[in-house]
C-alpha positions as CSV (number, residue, x, y, z in Angstrom):
1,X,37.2,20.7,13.2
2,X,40.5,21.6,15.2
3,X,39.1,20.6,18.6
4,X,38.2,17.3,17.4
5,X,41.8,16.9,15.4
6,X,42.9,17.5,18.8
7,X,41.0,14.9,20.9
8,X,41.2,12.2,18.6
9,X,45.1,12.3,18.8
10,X,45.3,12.6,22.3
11,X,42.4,9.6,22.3
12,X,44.9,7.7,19.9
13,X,48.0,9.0,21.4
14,X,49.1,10.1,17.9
15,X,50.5,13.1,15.8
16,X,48.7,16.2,14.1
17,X,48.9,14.4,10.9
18,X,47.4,11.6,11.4
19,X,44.9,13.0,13.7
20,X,43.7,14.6,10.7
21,X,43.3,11.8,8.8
22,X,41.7,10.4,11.4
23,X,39.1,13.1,12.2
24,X,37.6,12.1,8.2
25,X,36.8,9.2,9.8
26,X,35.4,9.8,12.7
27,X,33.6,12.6,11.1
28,X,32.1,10.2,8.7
29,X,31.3,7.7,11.5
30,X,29.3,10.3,13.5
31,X,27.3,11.2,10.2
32,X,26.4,8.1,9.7
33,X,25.4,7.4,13.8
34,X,23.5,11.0,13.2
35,X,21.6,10.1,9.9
36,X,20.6,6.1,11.4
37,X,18.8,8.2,14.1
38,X,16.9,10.1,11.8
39,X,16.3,7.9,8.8
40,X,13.0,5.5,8.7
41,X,14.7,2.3,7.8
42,X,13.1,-1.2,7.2
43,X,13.8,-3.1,10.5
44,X,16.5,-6.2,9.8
45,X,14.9,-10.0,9.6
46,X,16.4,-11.0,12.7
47,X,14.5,-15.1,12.8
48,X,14.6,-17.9,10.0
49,X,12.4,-20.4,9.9
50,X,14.5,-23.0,9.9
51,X,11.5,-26.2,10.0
52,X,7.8,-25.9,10.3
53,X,6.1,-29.2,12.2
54,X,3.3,-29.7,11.7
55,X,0.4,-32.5,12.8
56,X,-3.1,-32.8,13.6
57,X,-3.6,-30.6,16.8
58,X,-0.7,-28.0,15.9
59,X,2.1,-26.5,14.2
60,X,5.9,-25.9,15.6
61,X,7.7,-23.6,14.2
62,X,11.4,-23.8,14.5
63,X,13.7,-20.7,14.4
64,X,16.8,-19.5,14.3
65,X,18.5,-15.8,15.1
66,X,19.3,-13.4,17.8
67,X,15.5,-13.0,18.9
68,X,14.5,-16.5,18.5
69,X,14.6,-17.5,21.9
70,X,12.9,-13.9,23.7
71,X,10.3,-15.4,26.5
72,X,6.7,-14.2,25.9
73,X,4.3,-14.6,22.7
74,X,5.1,-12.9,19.5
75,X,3.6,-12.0,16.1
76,X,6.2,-12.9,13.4
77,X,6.2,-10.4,10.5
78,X,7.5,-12.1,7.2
79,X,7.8,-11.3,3.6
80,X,8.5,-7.7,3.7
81,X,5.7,-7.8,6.4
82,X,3.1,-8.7,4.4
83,X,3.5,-11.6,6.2
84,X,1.9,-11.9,9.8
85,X,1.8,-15.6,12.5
86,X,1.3,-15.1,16.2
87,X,3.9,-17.8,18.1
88,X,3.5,-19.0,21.6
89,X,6.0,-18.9,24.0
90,X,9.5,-21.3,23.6
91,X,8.9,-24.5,23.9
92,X,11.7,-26.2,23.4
93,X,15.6,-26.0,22.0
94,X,17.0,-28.4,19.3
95,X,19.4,-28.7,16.7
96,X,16.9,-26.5,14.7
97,X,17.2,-23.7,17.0
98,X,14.0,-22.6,18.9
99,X,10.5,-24.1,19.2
100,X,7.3,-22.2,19.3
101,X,3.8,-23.4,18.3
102,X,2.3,-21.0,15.6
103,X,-0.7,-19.8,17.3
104,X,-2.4,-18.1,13.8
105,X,-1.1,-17.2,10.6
106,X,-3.3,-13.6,9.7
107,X,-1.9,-13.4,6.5
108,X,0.6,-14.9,3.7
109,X,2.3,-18.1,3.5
110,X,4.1,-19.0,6.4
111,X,7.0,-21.4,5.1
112,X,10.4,-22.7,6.3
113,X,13.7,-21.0,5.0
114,X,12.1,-17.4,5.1
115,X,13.0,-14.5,7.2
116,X,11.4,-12.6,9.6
117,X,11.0,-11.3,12.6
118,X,9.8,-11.3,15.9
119,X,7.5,-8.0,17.1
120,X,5.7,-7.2,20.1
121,X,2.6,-6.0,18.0
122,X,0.5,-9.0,18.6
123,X,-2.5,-7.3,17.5
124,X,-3.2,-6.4,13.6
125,X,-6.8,-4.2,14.0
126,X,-7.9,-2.8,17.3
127,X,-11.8,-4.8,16.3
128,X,-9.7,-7.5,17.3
129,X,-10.3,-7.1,20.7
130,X,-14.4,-6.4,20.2
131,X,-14.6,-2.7,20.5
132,X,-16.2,-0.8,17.6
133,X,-13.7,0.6,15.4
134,X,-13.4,3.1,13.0
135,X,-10.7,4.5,10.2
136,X,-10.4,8.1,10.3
137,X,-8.1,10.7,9.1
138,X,-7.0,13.7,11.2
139,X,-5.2,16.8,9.7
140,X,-1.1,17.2,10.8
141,X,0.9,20.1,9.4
142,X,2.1,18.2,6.6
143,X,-1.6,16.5,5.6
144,X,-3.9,14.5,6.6
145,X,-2.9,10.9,8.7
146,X,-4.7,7.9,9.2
147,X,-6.0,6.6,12.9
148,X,-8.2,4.1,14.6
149,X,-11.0,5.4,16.5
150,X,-12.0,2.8,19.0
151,X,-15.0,3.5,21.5
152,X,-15.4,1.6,24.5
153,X,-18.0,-0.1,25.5
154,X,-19.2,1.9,28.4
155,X,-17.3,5.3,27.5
156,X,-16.4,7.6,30.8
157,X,-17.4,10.7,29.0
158,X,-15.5,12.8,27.1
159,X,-12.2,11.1,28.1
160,X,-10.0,10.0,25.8
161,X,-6.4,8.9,25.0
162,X,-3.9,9.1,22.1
163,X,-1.4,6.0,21.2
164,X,1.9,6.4,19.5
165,X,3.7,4.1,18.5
166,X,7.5,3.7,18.3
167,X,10.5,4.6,15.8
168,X,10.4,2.0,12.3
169,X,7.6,0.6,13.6
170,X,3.6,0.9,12.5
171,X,0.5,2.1,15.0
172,X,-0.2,-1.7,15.2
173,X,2.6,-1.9,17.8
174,X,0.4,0.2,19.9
175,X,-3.0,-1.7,19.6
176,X,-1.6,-3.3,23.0
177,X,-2.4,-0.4,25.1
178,X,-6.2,-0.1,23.7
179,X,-8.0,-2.8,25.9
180,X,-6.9,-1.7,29.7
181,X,-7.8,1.9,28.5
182,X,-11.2,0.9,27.3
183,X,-12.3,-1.2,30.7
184,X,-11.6,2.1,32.0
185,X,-13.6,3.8,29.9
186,X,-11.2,5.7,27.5
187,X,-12.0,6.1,24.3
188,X,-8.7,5.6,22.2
189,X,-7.2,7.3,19.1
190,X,-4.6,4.8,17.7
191,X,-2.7,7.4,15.0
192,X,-0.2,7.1,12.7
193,X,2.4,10.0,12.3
194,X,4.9,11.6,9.9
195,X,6.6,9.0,7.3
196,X,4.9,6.1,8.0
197,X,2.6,4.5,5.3
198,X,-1.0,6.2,5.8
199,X,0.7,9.7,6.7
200,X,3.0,12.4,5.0
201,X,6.2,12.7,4.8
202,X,8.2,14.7,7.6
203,X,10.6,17.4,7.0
204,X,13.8,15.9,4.4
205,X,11.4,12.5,5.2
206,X,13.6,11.7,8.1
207,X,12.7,11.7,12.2
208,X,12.6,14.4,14.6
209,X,13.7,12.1,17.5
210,X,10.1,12.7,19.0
211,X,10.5,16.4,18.7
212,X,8.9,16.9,15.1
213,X,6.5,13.7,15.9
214,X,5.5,15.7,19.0
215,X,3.5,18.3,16.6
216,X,1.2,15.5,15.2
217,X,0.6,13.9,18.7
218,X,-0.7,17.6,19.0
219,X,-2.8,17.7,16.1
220,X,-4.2,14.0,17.5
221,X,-5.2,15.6,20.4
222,X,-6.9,18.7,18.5
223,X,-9.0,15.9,16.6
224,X,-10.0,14.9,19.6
225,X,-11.2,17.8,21.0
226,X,-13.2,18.2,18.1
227,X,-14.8,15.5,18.5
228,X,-16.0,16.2,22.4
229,X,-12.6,15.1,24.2
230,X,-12.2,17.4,27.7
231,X,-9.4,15.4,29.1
232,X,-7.0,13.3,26.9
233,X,-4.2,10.5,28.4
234,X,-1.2,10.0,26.2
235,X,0.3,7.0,25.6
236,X,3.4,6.3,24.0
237,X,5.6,3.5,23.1
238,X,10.0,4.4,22.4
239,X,9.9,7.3,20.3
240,X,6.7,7.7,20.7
241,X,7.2,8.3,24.2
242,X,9.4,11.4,23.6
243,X,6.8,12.6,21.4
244,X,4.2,12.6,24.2
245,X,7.2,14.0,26.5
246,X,7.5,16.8,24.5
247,X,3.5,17.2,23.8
248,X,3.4,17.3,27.6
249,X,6.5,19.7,28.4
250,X,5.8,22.2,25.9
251,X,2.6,21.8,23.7
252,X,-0.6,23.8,23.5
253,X,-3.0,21.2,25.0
254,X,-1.3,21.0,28.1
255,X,-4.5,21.9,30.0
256,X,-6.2,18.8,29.1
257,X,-3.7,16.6,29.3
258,X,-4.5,14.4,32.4
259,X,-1.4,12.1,32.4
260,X,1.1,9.7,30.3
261,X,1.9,6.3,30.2
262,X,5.0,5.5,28.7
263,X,6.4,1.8,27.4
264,X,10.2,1.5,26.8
265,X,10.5,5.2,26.4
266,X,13.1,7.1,24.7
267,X,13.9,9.9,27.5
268,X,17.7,10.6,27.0
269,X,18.7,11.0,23.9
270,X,22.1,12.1,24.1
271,X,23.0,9.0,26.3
272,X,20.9,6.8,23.5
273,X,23.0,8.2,21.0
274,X,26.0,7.5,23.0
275,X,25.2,3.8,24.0
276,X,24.3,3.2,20.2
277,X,27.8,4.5,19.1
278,X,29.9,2.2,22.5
279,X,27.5,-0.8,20.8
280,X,30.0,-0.2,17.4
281,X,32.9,0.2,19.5
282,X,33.2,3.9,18.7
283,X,33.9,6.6,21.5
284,X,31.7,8.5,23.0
285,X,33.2,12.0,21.3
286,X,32.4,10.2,18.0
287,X,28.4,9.9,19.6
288,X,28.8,13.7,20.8
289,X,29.5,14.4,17.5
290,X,26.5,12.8,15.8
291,X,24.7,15.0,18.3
292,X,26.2,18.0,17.2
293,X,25.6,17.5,13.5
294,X,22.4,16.7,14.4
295,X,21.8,20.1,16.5
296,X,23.1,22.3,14.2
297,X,21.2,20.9,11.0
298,X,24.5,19.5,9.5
299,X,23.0,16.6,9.3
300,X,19.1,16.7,7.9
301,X,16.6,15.4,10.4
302,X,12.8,15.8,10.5
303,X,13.1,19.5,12.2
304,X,14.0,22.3,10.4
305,X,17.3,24.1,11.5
306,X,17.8,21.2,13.4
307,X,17.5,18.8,16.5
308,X,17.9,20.1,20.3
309,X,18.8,16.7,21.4
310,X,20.5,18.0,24.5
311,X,16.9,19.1,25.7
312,X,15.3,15.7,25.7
313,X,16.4,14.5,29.2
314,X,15.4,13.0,32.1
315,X,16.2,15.9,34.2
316,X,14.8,18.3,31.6
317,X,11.1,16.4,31.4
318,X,10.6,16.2,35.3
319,X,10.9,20.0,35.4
320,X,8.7,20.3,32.6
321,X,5.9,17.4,33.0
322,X,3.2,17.9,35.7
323,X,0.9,15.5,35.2
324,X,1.1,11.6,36.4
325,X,3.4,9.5,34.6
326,X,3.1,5.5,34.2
327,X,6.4,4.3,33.0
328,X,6.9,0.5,31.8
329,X,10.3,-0.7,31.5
330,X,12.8,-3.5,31.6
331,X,16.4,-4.5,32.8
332,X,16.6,-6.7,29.4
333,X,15.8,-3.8,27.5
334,X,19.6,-3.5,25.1
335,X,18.0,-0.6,22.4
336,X,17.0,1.6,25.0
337,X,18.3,0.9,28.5
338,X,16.4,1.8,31.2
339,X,18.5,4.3,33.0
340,X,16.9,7.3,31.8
341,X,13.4,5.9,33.1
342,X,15.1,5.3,36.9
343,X,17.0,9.3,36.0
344,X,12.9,10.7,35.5
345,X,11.1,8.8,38.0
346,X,13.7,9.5,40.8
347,X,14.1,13.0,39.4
348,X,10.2,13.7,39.8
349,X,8.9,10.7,42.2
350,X,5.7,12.5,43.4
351,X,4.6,12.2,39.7
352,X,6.3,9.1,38.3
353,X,5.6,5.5,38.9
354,X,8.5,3.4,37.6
355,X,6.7,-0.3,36.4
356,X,10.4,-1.9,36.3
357,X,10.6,-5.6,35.5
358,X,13.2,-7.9,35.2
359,X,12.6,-9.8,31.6
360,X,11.6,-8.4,28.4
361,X,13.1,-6.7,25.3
362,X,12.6,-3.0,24.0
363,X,8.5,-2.4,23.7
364,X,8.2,-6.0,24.6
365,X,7.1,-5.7,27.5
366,X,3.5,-6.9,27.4
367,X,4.5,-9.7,25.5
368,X,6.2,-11.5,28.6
369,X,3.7,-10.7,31.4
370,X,0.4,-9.2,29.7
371,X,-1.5,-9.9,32.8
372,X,0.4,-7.6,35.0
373,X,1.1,-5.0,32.2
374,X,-2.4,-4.3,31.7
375,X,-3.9,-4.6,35.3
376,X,-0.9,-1.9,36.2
377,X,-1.7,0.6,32.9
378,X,-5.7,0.3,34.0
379,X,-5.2,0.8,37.4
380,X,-3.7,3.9,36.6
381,X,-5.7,5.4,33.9
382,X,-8.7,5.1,36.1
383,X,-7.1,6.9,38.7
384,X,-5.7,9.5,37.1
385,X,-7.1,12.8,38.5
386,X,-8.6,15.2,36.1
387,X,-6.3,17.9,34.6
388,X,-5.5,21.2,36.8
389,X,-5.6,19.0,39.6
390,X,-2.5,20.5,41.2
391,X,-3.8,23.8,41.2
């Protein structure tokens, strides 16, 4: 712990001594930055419901909080998530904070005062969108987890593509990417993975940053094989899109793998980490820290004997990758900024197209402009090339 002693008094300008008092504290504050990575968490109500209008042709729903006002169409998750409304876009501003008109309420009993939260999700059951659906299981290292199987309706054959959805959130945040797959013909494994509900626990129960996640997106892609798959398409949303990274860098179905497309993906993790720890106001040595603990298994995370965070990088990826990459990201985007996606698709540009638009929060893309979203993520799928391509 010298070195760091050392820094943080020349960072504060003060003595030994107190330098090592202050090292408990930044020690402690890069624990905790280190274990928040790694720990599944129940996402923060960000939205109250602040007055519900309703008369004979519809229903307004007024809110209040940071994401009240985000442009696009949401579903609002309430109660615990039991809970689920899909809201229009804003329609107008008051003294009760935001108006939307409540589209559908799913489930539960959509009321004023309670909390919630806006999601991209949309969607609560690929059948939703008219394409046969099934519930399967498929075996991970750790036991079996639950997927939807959804065949398209005029299946190009033996293609096929595996959806992973993001860090805290559930595989219904990826029932977005099912419908521009399926006009193309791709039949479409929707899984869950590693500590969510419907899957095992993960190593200490916490996240691999995408790394330990990587393995089920493997064992996806075996299920598929087995059940006629030549060429498989990953698609991954955040942290789900490191885990498809990593699938693609280094995994054992590399052969078949035909090409990614990526929403809001988590590339960098080292600079995540570090624009996490500037959003507390602490240093970035504090961040560097977190990534240490985290490396060398001080701190627990989903990957025995540790995390190699410094590996998961843009520069690292486009010497790995080799297949087409469809990247969708946003300037809005404040959880994951989208410098690493610029860092990767100017790093490989032969293989990466960078979808980069203006408006729209982390894996919220669709929900601001679904049109173009989806005519960009089908125009690629059906012209992605089929695997060994390059030679």
């Amino acid at each position: 712990m010298g070195q760091w002693e050392h820094r943080l008094g020349r960072a504060l300008g003060i003595g030994a001594g107190a330098a090592a008092v202050g090292v408990i504290a930044v020690a402690a504050i890069g624990t905790l930055l280190a274990r928040k990575a790694v720990t599944p968490a129940e996402a923060e109500a960000l939205v109250r419901v602040t007055r519900l209008q309703r008369d004979s042709d519809a229903t307004i729903a007024w809110l209040r909080g940071p994401d009240s006002a985000l442009p696009g169409r949401y579903s609002l998750l309430f109660d615990r998530a039991s809970g689920h409304a899909r809201l229009g876009p804003v329609l107008a501003r008051g003294q009760d904070g935001v108006a939307r008109e409540v589209l559908r309420v799913d489930r539960g009993d959509l009321r004023e005062g309670v909390t919630a939260r806006l999601t991209g999700w949309w969607y609560t059951d690929p059948a939703e969108l008219g394409y046969r659906t099934e519930r399967i299981f498929y075996p991970t290292e750790h036991g079996d987890a639950e997927a939807w199987l959804v065949h398209p309706r005029r299946a190009r054959k033996k293609r096929w593509a595996i959806h992973v959805h993001g860090r805290g959130a559930l595989p219904e945040e990826a029932i977005r990417g099912v419908a521009p797959l399926a006009r193309a013909g791709v039949t479409s494994l929707v899984i869950s993975y590693r500590n969510d509900p419907g899957a095992p626990l993960g190593d200490h129960g916490r996240y691999g940053v995408g790394i330990a996640e990587s393995r089920d997106v493997e064992a996806a892609m075996d299920e598929a094989v087995r059940r006629g798959a030549e060429r498989v398409t990953l698609f991954g949303w955040s942290m789900g899109g490191t885990a498809c990274l990593v699938a693609a860098a280094r995994g054992s179905y590399r052969g078949i793998l035909d090409g990614l497309i990526l929403d809001s993906p988590a590339i960098d993790w080292s600079a995540l980490l570090r624009h996490h720890a500037a959003g507390r106001s602490a240093p970035r040595f504090v961040a560097d820290l977190g990534i240490e603990l985290l490396g060398r298994g001080i701190v627990r995370a989903g990957e025995p004997g540790g995390l190699a965070i410094r590996g998961l990088s843009a520069a690292a990826f486009a010497t790995a990758v080799d297949v087409p990459v469809l990247i969708h990201a946003s300037e809005e985007d404040t959880f994951v900024p989208c410098d690493g996606a610029r860092r990767f698709a100017e790093a490989s540009p032969a293989l990466v197209q960078l979808r980069l638009q203006r408006h729209g929060e982390h894996v919220k893309l669709w929900n601001v402009d679904p049109e173009s979203w989806e005519r960009v993520t089908e125009q690629f799928a059906r012209a992605l090339p089929r695997p060994g391509w390059r030679g």
